[in-house]
N, CA, C and O atoms as a GROMACS GRO file, in nm:
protein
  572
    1UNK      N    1  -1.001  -0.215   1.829
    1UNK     CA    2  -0.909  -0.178   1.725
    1UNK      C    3  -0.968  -0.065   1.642
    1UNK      O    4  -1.071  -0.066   1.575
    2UNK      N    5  -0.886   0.026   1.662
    2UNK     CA    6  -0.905   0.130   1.544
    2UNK      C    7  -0.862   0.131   1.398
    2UNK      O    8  -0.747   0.171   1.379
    3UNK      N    9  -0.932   0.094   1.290
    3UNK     CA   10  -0.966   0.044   1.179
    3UNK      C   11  -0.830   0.176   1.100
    3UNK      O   12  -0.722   0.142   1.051
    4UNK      N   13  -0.868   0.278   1.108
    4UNK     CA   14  -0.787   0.424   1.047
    4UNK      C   15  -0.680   0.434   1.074
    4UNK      O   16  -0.596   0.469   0.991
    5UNK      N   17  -0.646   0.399   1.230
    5UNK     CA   18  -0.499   0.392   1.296
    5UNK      C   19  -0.444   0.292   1.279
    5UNK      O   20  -0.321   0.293   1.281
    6UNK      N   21  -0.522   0.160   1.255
    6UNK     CA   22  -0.408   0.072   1.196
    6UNK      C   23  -0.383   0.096   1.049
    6UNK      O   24  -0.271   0.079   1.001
    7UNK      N   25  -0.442   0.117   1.008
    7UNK     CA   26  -0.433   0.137   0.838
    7UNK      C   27  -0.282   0.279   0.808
    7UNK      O   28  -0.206   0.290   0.712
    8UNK      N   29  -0.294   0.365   0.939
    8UNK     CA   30  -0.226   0.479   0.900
    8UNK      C   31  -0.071   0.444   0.961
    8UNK      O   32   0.024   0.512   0.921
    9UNK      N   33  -0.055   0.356   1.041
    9UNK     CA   34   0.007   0.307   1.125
    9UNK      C   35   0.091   0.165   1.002
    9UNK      O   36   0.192   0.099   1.030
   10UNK      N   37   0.034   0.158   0.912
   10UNK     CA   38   0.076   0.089   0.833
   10UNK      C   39   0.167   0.167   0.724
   10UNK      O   40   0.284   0.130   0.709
   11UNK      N   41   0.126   0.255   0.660
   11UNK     CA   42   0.135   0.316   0.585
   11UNK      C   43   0.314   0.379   0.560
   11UNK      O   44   0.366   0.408   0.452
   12UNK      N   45   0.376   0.383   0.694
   12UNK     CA   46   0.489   0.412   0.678
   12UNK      C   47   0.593   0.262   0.617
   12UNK      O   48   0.687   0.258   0.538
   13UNK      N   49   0.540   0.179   0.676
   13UNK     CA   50   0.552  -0.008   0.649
   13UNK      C   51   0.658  -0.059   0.511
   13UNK      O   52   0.760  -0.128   0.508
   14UNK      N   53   0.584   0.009   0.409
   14UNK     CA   54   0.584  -0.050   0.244
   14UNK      C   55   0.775   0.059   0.260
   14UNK      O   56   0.881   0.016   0.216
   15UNK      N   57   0.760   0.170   0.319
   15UNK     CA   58   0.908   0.307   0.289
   15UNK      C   59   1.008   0.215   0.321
   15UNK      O   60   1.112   0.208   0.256
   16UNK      N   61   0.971   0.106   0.471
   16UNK     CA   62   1.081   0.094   0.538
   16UNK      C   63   1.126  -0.022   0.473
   16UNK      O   64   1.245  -0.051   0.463
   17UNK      N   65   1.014  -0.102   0.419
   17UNK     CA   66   1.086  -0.213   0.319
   17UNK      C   67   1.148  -0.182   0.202
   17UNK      O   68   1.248  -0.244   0.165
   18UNK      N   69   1.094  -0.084   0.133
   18UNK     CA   70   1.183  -0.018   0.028
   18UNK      C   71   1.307   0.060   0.107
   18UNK      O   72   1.413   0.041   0.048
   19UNK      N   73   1.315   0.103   0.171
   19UNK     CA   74   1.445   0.134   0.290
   19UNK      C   75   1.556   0.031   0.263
   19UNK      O   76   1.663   0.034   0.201
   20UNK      N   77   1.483  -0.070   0.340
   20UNK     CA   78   1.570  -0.152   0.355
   20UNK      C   79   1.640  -0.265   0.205
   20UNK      O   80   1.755  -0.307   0.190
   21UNK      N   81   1.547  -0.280   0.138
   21UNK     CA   82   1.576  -0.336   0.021
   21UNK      C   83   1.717  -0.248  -0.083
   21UNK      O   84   1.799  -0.289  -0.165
   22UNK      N   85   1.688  -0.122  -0.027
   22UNK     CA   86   1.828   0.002  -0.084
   22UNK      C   87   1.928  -0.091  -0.028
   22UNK      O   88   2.022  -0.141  -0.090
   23UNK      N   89   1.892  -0.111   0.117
   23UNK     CA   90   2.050  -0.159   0.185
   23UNK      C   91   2.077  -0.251   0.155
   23UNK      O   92   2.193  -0.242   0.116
   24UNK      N   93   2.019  -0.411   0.139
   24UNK     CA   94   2.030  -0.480   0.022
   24UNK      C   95   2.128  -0.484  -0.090
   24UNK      O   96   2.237  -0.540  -0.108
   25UNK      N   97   2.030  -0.383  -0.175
   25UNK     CA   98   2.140  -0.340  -0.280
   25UNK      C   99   2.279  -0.307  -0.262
   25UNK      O  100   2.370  -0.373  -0.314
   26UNK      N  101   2.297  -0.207  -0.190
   26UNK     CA  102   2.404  -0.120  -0.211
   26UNK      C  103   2.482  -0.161  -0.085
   26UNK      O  104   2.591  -0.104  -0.079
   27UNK      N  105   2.450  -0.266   0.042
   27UNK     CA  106   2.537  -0.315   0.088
   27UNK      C  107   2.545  -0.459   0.126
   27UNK      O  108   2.660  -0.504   0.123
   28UNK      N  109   2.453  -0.541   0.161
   28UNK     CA  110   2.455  -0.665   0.156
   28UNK      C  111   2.493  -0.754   0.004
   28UNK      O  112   2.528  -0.872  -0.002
   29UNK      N  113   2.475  -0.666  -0.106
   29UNK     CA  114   2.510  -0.759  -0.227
   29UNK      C  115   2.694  -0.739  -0.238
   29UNK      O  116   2.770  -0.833  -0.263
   30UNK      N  117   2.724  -0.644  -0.220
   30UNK     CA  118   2.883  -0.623  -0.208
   30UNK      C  119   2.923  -0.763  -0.107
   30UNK      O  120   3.034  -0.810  -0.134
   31UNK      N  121   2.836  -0.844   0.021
   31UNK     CA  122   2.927  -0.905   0.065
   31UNK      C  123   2.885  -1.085   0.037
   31UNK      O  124   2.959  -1.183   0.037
   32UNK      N  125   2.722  -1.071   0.011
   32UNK     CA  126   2.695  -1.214   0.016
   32UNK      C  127   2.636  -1.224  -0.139
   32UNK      O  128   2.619  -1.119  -0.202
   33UNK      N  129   2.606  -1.348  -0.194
   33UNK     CA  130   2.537  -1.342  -0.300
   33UNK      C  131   2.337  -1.306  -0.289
   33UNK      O  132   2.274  -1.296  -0.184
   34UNK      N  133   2.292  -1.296  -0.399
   34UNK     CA  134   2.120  -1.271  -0.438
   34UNK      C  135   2.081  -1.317  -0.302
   34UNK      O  136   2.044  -1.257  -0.201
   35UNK      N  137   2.104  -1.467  -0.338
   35UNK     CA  138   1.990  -1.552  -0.269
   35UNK      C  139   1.999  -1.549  -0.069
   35UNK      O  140   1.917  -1.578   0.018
   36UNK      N  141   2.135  -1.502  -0.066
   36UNK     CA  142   2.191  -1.434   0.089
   36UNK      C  143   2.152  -1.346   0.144
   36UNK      O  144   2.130  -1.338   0.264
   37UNK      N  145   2.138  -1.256   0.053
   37UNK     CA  146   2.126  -1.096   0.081
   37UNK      C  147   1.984  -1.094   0.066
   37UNK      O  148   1.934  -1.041   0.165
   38UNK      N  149   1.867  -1.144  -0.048
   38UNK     CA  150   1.750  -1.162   0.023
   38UNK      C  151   1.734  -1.217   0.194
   38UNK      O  152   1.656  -1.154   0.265
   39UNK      N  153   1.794  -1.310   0.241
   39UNK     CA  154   1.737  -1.389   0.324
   39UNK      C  155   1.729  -1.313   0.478
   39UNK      O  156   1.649  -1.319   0.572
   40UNK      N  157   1.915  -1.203   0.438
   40UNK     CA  158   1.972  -1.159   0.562
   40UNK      C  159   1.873  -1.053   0.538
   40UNK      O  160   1.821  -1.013   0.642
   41UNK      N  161   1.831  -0.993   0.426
   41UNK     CA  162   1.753  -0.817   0.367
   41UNK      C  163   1.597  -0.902   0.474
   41UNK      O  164   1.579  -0.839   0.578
   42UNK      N  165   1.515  -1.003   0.458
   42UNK     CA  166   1.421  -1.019   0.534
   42UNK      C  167   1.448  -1.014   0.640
   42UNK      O  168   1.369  -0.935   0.691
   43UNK      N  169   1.544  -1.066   0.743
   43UNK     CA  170   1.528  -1.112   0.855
   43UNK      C  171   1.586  -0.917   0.942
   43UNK      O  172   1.562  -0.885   1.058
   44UNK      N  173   1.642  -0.851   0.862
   44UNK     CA  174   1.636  -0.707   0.888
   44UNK      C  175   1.563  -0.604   0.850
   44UNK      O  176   1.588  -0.484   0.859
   45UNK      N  177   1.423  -0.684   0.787
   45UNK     CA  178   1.338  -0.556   0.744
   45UNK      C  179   1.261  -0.603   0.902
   45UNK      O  180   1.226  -0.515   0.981
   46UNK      N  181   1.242  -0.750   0.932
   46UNK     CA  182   1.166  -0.780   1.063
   46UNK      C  183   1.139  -0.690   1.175
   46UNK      O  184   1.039  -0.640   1.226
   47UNK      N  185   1.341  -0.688   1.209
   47UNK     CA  186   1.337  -0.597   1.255
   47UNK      C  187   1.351  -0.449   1.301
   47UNK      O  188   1.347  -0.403   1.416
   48UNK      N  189   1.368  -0.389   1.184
   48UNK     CA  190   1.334  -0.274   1.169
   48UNK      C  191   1.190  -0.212   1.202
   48UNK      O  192   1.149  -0.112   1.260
   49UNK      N  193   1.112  -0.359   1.114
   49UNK     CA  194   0.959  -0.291   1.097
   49UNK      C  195   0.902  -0.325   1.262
   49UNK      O  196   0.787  -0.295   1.293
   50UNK      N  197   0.997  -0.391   1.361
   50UNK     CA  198   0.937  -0.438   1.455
   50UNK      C  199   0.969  -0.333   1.594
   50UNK      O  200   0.898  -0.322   1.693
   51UNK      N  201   1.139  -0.239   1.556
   51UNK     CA  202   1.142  -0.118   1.583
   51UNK      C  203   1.061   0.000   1.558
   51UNK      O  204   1.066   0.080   1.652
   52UNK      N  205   0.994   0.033   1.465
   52UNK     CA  206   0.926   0.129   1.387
   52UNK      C  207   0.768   0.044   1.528
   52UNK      O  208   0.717   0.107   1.621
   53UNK      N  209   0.750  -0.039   1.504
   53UNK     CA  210   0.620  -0.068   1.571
   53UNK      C  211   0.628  -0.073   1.720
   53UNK      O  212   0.519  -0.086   1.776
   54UNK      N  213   0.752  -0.063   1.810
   54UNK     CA  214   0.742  -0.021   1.921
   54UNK      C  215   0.730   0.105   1.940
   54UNK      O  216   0.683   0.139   2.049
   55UNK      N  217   0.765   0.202   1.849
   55UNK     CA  218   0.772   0.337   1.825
   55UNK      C  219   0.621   0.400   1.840
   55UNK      O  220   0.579   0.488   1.915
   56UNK      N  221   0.553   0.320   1.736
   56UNK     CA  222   0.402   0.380   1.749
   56UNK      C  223   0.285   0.282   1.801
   56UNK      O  224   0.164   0.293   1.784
   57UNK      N  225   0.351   0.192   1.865
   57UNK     CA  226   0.263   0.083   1.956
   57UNK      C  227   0.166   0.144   2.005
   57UNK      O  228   0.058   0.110   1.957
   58UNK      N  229   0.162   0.253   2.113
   58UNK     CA  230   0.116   0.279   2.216
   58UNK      C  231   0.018   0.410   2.177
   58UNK      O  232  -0.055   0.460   2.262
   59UNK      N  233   0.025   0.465   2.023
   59UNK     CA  234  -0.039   0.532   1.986
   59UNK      C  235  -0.188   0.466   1.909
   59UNK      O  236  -0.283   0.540   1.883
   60UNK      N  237  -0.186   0.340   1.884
   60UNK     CA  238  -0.285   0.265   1.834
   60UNK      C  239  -0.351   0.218   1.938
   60UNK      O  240  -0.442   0.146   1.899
   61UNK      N  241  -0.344   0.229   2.093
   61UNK     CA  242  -0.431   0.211   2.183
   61UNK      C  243  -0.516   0.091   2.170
   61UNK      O  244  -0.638   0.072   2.173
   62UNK      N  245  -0.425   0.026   2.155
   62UNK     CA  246  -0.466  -0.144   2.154
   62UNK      C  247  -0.516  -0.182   2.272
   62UNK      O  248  -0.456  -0.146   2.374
   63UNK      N  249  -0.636  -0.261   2.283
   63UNK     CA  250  -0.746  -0.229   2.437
   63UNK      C  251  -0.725  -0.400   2.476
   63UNK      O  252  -0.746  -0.428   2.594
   64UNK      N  253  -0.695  -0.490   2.404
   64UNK     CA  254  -0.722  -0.568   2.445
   64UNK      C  255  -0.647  -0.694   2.360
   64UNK      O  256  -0.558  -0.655   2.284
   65UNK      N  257  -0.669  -0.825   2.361
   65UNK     CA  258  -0.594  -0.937   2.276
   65UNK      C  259  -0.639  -0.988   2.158
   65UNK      O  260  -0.579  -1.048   2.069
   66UNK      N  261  -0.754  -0.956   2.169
   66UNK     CA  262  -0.829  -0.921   2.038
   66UNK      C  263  -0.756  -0.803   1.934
   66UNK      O  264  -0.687  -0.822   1.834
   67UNK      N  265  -0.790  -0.704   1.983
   67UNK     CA  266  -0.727  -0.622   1.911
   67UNK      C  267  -0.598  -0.570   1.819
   67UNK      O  268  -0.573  -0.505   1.718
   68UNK      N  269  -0.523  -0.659   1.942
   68UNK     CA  270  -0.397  -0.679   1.862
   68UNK      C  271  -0.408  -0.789   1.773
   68UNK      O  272  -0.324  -0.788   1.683
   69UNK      N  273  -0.501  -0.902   1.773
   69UNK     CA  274  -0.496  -0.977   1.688
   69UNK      C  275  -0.542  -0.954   1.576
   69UNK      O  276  -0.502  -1.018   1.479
   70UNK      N  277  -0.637  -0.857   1.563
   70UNK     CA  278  -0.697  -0.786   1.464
   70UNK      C  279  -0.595  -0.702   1.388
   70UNK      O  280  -0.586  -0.715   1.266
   71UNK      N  281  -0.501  -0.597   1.472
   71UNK     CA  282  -0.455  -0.518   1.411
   71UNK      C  283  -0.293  -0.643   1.365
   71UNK      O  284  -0.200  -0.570   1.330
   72UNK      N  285  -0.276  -0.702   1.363
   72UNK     CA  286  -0.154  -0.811   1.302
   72UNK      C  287  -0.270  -0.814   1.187
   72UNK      O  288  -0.294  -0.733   1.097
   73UNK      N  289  -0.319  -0.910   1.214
   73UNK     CA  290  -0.475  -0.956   1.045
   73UNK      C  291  -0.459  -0.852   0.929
   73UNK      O  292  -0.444  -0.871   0.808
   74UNK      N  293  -0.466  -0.731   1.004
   74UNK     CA  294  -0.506  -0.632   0.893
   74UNK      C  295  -0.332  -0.618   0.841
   74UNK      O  296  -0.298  -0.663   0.732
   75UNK      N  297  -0.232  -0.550   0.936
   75UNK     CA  298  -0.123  -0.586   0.884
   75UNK      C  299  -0.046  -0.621   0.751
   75UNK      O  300   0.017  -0.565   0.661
   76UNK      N  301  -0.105  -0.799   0.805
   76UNK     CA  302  -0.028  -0.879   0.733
   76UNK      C  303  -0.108  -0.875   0.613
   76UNK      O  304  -0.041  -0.888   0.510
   77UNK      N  305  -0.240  -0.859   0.596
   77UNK     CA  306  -0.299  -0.846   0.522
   77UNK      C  307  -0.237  -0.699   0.424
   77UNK      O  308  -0.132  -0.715   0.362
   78UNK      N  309  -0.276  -0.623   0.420
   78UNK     CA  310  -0.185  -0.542   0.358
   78UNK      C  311  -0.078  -0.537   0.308
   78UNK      O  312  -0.055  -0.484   0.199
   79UNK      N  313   0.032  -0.612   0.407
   79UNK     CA  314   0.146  -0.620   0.289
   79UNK      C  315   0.124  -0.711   0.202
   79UNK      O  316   0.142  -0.691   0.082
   80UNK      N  317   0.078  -0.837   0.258
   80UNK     CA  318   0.075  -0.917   0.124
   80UNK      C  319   0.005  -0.861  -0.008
   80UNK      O  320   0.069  -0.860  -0.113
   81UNK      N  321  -0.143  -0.808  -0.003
   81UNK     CA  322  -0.176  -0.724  -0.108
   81UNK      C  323  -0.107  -0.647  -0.170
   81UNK      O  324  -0.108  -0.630  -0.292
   82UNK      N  325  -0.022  -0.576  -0.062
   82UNK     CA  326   0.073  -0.429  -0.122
   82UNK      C  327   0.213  -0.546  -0.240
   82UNK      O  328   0.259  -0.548  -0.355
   83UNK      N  329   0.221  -0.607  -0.135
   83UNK     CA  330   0.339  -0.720  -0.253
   83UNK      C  331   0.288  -0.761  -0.362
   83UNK      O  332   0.362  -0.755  -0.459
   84UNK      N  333   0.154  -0.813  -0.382
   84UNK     CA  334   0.115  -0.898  -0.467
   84UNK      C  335   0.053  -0.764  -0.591
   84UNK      O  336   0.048  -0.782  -0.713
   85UNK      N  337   0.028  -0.687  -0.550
   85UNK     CA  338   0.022  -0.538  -0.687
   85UNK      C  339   0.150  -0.473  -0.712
   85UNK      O  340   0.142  -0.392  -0.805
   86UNK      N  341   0.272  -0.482  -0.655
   86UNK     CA  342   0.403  -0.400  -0.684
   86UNK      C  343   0.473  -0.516  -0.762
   86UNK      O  344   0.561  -0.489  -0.844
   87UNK      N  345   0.437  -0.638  -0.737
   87UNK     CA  346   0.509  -0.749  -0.816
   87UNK      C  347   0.402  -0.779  -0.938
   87UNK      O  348   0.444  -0.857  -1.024
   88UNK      N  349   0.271  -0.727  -0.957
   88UNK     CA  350   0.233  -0.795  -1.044
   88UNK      C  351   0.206  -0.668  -1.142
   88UNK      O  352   0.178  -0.693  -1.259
   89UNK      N  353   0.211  -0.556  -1.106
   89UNK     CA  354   0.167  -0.409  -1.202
   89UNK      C  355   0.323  -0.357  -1.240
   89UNK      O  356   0.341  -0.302  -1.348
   90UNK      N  357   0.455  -0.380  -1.130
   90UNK     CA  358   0.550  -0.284  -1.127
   90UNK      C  359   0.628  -0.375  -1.223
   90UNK      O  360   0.668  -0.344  -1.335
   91UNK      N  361   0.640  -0.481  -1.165
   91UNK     CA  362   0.788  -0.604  -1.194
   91UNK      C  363   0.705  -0.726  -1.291
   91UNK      O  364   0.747  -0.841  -1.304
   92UNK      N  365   0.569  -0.667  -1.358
   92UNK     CA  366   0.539  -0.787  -1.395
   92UNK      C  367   0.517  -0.929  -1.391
   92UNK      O  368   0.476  -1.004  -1.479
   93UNK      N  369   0.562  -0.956  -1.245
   93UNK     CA  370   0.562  -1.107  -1.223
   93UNK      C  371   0.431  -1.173  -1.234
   93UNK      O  372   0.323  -1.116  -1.219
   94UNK      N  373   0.450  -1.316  -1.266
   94UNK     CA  374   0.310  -1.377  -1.265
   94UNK      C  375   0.283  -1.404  -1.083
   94UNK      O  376   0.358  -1.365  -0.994
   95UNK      N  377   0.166  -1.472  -1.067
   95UNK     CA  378   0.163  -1.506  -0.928
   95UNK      C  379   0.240  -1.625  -0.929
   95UNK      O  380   0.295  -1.635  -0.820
   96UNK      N  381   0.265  -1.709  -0.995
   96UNK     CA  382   0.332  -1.803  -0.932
   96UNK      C  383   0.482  -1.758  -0.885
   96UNK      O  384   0.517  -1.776  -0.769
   97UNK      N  385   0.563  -1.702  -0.975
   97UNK     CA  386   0.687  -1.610  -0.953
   97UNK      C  387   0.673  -1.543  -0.827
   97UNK      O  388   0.764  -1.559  -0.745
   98UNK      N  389   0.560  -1.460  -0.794
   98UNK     CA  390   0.568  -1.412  -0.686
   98UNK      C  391   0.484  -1.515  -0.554
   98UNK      O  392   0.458  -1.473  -0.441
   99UNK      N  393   0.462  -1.616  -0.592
   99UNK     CA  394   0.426  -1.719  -0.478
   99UNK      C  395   0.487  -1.784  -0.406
   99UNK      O  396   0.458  -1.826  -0.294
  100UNK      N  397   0.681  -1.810  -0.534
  100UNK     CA  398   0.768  -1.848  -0.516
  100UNK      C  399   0.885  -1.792  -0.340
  100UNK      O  400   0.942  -1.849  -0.246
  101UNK      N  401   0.860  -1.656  -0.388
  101UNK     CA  402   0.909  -1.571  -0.259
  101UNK      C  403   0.848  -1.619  -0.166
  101UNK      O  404   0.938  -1.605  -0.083
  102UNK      N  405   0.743  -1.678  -0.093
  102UNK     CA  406   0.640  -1.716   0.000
  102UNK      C  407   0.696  -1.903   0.042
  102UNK      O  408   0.635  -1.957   0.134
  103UNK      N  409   0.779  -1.962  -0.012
  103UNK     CA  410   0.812  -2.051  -0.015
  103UNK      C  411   0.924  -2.078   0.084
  103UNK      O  412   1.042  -2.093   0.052
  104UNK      N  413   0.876  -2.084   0.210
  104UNK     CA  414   0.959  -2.116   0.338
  104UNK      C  415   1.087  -2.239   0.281
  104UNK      O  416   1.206  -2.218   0.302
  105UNK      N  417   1.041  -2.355   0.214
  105UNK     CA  418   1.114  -2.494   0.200
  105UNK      C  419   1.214  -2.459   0.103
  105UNK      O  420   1.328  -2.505   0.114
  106UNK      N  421   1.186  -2.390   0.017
  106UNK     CA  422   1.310  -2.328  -0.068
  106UNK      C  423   1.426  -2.284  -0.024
  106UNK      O  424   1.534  -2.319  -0.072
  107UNK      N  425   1.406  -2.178   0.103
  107UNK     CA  426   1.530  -2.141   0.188
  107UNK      C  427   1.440  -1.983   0.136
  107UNK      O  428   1.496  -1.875   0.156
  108UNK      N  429   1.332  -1.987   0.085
  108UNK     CA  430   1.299  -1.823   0.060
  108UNK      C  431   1.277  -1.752   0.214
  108UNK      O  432   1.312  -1.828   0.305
  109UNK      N  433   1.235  -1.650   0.248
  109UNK     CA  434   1.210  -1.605   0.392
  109UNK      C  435   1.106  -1.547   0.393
  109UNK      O  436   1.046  -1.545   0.500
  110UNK      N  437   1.037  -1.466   0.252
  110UNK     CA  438   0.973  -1.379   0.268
  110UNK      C  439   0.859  -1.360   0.360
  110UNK      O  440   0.836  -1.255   0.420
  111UNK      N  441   0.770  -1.494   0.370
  111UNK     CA  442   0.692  -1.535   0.419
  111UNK      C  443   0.668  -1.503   0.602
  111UNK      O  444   0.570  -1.501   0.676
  112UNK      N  445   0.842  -1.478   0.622
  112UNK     CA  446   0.822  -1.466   0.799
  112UNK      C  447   0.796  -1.317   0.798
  112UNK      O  448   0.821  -1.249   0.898
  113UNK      N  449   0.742  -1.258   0.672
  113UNK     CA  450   0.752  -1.056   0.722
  113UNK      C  451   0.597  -1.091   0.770
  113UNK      O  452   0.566  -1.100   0.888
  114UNK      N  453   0.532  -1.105   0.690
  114UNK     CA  454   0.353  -1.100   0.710
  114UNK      C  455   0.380  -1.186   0.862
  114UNK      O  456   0.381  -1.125   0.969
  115UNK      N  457   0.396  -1.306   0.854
  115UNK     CA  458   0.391  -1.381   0.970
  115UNK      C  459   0.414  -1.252   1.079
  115UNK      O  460   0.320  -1.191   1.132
  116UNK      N  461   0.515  -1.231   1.093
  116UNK     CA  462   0.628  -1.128   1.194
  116UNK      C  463   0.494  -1.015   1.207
  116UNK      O  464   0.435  -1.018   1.314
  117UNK      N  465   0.451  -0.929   1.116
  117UNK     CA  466   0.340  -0.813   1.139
  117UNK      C  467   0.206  -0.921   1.200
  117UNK      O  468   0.113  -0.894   1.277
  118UNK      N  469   0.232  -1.015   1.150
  118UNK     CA  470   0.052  -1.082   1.255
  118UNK      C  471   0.095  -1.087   1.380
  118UNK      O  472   0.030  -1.026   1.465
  119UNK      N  473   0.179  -1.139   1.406
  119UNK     CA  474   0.244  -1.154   1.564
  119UNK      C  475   0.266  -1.049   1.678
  119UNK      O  476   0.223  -1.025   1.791
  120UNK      N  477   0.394  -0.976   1.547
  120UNK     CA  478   0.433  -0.859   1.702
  120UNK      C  479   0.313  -0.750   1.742
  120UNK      O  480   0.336  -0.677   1.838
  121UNK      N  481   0.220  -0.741   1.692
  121UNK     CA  482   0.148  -0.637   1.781
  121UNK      C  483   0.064  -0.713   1.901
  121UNK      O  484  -0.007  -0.647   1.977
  122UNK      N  485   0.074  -0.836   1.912
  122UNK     CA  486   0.024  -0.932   1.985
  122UNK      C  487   0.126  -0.981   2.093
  122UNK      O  488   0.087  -1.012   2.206
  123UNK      N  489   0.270  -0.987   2.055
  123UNK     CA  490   0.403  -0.998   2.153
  123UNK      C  491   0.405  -0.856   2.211
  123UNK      O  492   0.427  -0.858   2.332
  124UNK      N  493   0.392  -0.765   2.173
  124UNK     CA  494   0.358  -0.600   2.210
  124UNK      C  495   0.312  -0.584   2.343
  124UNK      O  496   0.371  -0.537   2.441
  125UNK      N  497   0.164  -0.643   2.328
  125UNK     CA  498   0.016  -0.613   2.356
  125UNK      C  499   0.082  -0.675   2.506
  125UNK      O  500   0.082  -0.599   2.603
  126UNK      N  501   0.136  -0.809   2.519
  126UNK     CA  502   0.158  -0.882   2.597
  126UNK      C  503   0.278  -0.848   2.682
  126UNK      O  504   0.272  -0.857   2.805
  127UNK      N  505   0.373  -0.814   2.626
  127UNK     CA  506   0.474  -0.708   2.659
  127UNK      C  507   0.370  -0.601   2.760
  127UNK      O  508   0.313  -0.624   2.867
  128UNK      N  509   0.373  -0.524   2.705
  128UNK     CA  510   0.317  -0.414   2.734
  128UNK      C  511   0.207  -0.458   2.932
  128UNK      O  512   0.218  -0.416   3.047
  129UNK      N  513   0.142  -0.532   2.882
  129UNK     CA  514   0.029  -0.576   2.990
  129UNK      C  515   0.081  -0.682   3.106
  129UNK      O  516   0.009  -0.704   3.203
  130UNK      N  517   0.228  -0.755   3.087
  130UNK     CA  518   0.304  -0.776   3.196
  130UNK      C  519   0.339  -0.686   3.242
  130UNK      O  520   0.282  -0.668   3.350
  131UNK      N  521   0.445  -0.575   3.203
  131UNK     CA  522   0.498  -0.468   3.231
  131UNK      C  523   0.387  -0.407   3.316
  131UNK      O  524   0.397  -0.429   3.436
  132UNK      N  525   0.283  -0.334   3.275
  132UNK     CA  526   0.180  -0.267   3.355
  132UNK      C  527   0.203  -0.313   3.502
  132UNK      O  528   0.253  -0.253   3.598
  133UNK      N  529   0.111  -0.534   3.480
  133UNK     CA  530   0.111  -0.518   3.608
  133UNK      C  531   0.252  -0.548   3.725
  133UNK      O  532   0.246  -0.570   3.846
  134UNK      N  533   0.341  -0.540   3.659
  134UNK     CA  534   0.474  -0.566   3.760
  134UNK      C  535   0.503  -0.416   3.825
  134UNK      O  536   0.525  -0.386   3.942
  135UNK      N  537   0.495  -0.328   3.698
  135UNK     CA  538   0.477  -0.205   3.746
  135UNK      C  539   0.330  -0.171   3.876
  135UNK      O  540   0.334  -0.088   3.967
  136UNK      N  541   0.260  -0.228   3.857
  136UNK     CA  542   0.163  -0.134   3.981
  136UNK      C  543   0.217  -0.248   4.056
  136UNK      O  544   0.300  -0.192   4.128
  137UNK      N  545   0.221  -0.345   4.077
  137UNK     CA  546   0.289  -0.462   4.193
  137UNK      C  547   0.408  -0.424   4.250
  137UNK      O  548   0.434  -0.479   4.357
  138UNK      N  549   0.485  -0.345   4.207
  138UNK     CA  550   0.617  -0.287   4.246
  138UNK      C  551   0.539  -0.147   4.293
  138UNK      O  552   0.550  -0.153   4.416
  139UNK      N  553   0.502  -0.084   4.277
  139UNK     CA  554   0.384   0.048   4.361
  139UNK      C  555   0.343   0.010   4.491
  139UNK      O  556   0.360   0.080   4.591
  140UNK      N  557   0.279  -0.122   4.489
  140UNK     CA  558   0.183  -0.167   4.622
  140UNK      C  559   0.311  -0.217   4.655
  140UNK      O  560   0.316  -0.171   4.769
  141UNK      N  561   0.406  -0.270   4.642
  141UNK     CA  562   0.493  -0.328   4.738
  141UNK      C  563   0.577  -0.188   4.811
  141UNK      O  564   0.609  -0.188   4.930
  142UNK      N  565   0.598  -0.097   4.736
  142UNK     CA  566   0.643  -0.019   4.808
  142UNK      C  567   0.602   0.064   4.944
  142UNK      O  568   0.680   0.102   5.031
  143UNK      N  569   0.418   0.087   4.937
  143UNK     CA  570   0.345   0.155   4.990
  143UNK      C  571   0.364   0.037   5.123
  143UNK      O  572   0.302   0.053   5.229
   0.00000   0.00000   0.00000
């Protein structure tokens, strides 16, 4: 794992959730209420951010299963930090307020984004390394 490339590889991450949180606003609240439009606004930043990461998958040259497990770690790690200073410097929240969002049993969601960034570069990785070998197995079968 490249320490710089995941970090830079992140970096677009925090736009697309503020991206998507616009749409949120300005179109999911027109049809469902707060507590809706959070739930449906997570389960479409997922995958957005999980589009955006097939996009530059293959530029982070992930070597191995390790690696991808590393580069999810760092990830998820990051957003949660990046959440836990924009809610506690921007929006003032205490941590418990913002611990609240993290609260699967509530019906909150937030909790499956970090989950979702530990994972998919690891569903990726695996993706990716079936594909390979069906691809050269479909080569030798032809020859």
């Amino acid at each position: 794992m490249n320490l710089s490339r995941t970090v830079i590889a992140w970096l677009p991450m925090p736009f697309i959730g503020i991206a998507n949180g616009a749409l949120r606003q300005f179109f999911l609240l027109d049809y469902f209420n707060n507590f809706r439009a959070h739930q449906l606004s997570t389960l479409s930043l997922i995958v957005f951010l999980s589009v955006y990461i097939a996009i530059v998958f293959k530029k982070l040259s992930i070597t191995s299963s390790q690696g991808a497990w590393l580069t999810g770690l760092c990830w998820a790690m990051l957003t949660v930090l990046f959440e836990l200073a924009m809610g506690r410097f921007f929006s003032h929240l205490t941590f418990t307020e913002m611990l609240a969002a993290y609260d699967l049993m509530s019906g909150n969601l937030w909790a499956l984004v970090p989950l979702a960034l530990f994972g998919i570069p690891v569903a990726f990785y695996r993706l990716l390394q079936r594909w390979s070998s069906q691809v050269i197995n479909l080569r030798q079968y032809r020859h």
